[in-house]
C-alpha positions as a printed Julia matrix, in Angstrom:
203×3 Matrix{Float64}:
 191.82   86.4   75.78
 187.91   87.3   76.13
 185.43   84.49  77.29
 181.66   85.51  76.64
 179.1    84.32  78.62
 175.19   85.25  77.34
 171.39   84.1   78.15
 168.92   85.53  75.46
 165.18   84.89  76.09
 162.43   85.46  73.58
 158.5    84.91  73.81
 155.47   85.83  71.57
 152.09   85.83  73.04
 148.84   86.41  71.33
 146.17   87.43  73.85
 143.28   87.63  71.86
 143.01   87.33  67.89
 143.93   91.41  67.57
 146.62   91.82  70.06
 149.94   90.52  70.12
 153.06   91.04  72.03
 156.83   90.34  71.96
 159.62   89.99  74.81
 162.79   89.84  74.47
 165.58   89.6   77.44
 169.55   89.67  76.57
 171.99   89.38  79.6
 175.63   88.27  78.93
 179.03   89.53  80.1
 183.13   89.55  78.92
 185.9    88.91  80.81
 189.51   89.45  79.56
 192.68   87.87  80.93
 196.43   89.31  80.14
 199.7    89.45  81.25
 198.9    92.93  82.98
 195.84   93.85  85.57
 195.83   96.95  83.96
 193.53   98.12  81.2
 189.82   96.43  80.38
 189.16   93.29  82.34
 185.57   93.08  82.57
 182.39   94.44  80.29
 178.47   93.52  81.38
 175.58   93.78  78.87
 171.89   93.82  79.19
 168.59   94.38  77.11
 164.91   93.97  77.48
 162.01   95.25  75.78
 158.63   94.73  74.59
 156.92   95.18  70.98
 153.2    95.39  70.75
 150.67   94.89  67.51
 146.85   95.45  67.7
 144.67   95.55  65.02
 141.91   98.11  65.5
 140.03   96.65  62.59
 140.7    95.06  59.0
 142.0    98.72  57.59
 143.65  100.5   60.7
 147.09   98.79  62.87
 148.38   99.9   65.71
 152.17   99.23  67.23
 154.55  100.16  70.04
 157.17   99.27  71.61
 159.76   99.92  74.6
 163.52   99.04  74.82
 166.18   99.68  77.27
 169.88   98.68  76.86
 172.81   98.81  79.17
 176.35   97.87  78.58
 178.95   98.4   81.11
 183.15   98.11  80.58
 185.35   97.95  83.78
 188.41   99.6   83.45
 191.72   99.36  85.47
 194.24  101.89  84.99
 197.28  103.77  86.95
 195.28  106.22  88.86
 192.11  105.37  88.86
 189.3   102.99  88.53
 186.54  102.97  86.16
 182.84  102.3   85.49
 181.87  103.02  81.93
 177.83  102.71  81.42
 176.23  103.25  78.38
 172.42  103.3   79.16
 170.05  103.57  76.13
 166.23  103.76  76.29
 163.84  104.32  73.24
 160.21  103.78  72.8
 157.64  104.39  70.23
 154.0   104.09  68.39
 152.77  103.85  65.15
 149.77  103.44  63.09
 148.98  102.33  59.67
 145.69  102.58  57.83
 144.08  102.09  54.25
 140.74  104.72  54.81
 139.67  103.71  51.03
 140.79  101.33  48.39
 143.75  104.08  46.89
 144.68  105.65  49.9
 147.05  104.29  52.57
 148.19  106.54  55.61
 150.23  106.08  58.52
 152.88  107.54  60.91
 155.22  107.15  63.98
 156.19  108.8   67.1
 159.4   108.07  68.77
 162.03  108.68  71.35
 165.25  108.11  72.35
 167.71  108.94  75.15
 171.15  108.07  75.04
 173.16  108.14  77.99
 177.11  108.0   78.79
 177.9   108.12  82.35
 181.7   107.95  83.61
 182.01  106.43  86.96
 185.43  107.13  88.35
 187.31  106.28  91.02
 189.95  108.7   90.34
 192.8   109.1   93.07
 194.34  112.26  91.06
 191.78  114.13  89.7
 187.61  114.34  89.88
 185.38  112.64  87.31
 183.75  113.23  84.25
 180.05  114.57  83.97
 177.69  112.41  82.01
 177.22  112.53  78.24
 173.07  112.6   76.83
 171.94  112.65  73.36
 168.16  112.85  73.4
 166.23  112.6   69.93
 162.35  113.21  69.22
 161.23  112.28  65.88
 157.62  112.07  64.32
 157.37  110.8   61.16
 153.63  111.05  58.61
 153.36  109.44  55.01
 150.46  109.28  52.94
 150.89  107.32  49.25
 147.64  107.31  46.7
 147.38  105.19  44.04
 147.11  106.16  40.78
 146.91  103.59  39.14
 147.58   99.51  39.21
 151.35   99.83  39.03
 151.94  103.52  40.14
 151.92  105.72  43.01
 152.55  109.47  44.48
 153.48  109.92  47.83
 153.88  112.41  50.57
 156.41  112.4   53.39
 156.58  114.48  56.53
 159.65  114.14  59.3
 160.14  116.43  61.81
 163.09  115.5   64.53
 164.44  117.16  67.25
 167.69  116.7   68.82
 169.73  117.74  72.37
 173.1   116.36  72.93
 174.9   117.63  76.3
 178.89  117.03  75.83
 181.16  118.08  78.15
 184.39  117.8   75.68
 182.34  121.04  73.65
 181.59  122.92  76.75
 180.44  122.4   80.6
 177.8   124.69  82.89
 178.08  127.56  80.23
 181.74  127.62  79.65
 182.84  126.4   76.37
 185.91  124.29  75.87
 188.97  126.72  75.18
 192.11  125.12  73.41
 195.76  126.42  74.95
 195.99  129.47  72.77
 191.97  130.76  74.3
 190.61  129.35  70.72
 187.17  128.17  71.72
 184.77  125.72  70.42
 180.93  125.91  71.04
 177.94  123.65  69.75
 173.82  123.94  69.53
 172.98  121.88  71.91
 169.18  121.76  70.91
 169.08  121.12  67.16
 165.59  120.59  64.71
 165.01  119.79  61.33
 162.39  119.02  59.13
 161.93  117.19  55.86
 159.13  117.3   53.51
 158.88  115.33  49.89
 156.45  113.86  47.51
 157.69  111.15  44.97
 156.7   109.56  42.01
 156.74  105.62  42.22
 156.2   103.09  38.97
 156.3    99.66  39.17
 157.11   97.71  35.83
 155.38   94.37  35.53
């Protein structure tokens, strides 16, 4: 059986006519009963962050924001104890603009880090290091109009990428099955995406 206890809080404030903000605050947590006190008995949540709006003037926007989550499971087993935290944090900022009557522009920049940490109590064996995935990503459009029911427009994403995972290798050793087969990643990873397309509209 689970019972699930949560408190979410919202609130929007407008401090002046051009700037607005957002909060939001999540808290709740599981708890699990069963025949056994083995195995998952207890999980904790939480997540607050902030969006922001402000226009600069009638053509140009800007926005941004900042989130952090954190969920939490609590695991009894035979030989140890454990603490499993999930910790993610992103933020970000954008802007949007229409510099002439055709022409609208904008673009984002954001980031990400994503981390697994393994807190053990172990009584046979030592823990487990943490797991981070870490992504970068920038993101440009531009669309003209061509005419009153069709577009062309231009897209430009670059993202970059790190992910540390102990399972594909540790300090500079990789992970080596039983027969010395081994198993090795890129830990730093980039790719980038142009493309122009053709939009109608029917009316």
């Amino acid at each position: 059986n689970r019972q699930r206890d949560k408190l979410k809080l919202s609130a929007d404030w407008s401090t002046t006519s051009n700037l607005s903000l957002q909060f939001m605050l999540e808290d709740g947590d599981d708890n699990y009963t069963a025949p056994t006190v083995q195995g998952l008995r207890k999980t904790g949540m939480s997540s607050y962050g902030i969006d922001a709006a402000w226009s600069l003037s009638d053509k140009w926007k800007l926005t941004g924001y900042v989130n952090r989550g954190d969920q939490t499971m609590y695991v009894d087993n035979v030989g140890y104890l454990a603490e499993l935290e999930d910790v993610n944090t992103s933020l970000g900022i954008g802007v949007v603009g229409t510099p002439s009557a055709k022409l609208d522009v904008g673009g984002n920049l954001s980031y990400m880090n994503d981390s697994n940490r393994y807190k053990l109590n172990m009584t046979t064996a030592p823990g487990l290091p943490d797991v981070t995935y870490r992504v970068t990503s920038l993101k440009l459009f531009g669309k003209y109009a061509l005419q009153k029911n069709a577009d062309v427009r231009a897209d430009l994403i670059y993202q970059h990428a790190k992910f540390d995972e102990w399972s594909w290798g540790n300090n500079g050793t990789p992970f080596t099955y039983s027969d010395n087969t081994t198993v090795t990643m890129h830990p730093n990873q980039s790719v980038a995406f142009f493309g122009v397309s053709y939009i109608y509209k029917f009316r």
